[in-house]
Structure formats: C-alpha cells, structure tokens
C-alpha positions as CSV (number, residue, x, y, z in Angstrom):
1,X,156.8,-95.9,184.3
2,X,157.3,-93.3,182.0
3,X,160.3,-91.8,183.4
4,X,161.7,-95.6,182.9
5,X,161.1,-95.0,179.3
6,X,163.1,-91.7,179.5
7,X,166.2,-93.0,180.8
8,X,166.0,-96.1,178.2
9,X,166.0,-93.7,175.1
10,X,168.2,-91.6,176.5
11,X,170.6,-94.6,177.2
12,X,170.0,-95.5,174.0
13,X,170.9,-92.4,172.7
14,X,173.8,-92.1,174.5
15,X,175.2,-95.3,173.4
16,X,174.7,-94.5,169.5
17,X,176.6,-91.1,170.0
18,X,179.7,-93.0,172.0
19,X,179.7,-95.3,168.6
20,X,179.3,-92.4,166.3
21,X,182.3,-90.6,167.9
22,X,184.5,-94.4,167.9
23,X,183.5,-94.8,164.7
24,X,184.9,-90.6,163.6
25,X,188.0,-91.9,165.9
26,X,188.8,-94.6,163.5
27,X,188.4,-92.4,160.4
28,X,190.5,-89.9,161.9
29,X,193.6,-92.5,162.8
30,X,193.5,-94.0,159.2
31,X,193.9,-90.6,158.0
32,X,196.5,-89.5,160.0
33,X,198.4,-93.1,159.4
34,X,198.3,-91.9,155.6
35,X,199.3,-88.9,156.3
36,X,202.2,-90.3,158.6
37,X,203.5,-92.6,155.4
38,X,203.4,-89.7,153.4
39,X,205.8,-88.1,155.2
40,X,207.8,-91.0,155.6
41,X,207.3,-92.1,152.3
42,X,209.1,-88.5,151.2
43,X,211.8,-88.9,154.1
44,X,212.8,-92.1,152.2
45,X,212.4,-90.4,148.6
46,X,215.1,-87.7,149.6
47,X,217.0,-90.3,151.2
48,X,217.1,-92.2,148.6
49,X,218.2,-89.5,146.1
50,X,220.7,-88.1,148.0
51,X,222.3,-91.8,148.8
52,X,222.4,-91.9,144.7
53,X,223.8,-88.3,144.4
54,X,226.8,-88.7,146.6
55,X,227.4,-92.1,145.9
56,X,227.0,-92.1,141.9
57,X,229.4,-94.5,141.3
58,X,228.3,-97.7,143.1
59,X,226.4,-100.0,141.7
60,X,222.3,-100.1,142.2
C-alpha cells in the first residue's frame, strides 16, 4: 500500500516537470520567433534602403 503511494507522487511529480519543461518550450519559441522578425525585420530595412538608394528617382 505504501509503495502505491510512492509511485502516485512520483507520477505526479513526473507529470508537473513534463509541464514545467512544455511550458519553458513555449517561452523559448516565442523568443526565438522575436528574435527571427528581428532579423527579418532588418533584412527588409536594408532592403528597403537600398531599393531607395539606387532607385532615387521613382516615385514612393
């Protein structure tokens, strides 16, 4: 009976760490989708500039 015990906390246990670590997993994938529009963000920045640089003359 007490070993029943055991293996329910420890089941228990084992189920809040699994959520704990999906929960980390999110946080990290949000972060590196910011970080990923950053960079694309910037991509699109120098683009940008360098479509107004060389072509000065057309209109906006």
């Amino acid at each position: 009976m007490k070993r029943k015990g055991v293996q329910i906390l420890e089941e228990a246990l084992l189920i809040l760490v699994a959520f704990i670590a999906i929960g980390l997993s999110i946080a990290a994938l949000g972060q590196i989708q910011d970080r990923i529009n950053e960079f694309i963000d910037k991509i699109w920045e120098g683009l940008n500039w360098l479509y107004k640089t060389m072509f000065y003359f057309l209109p906006d």
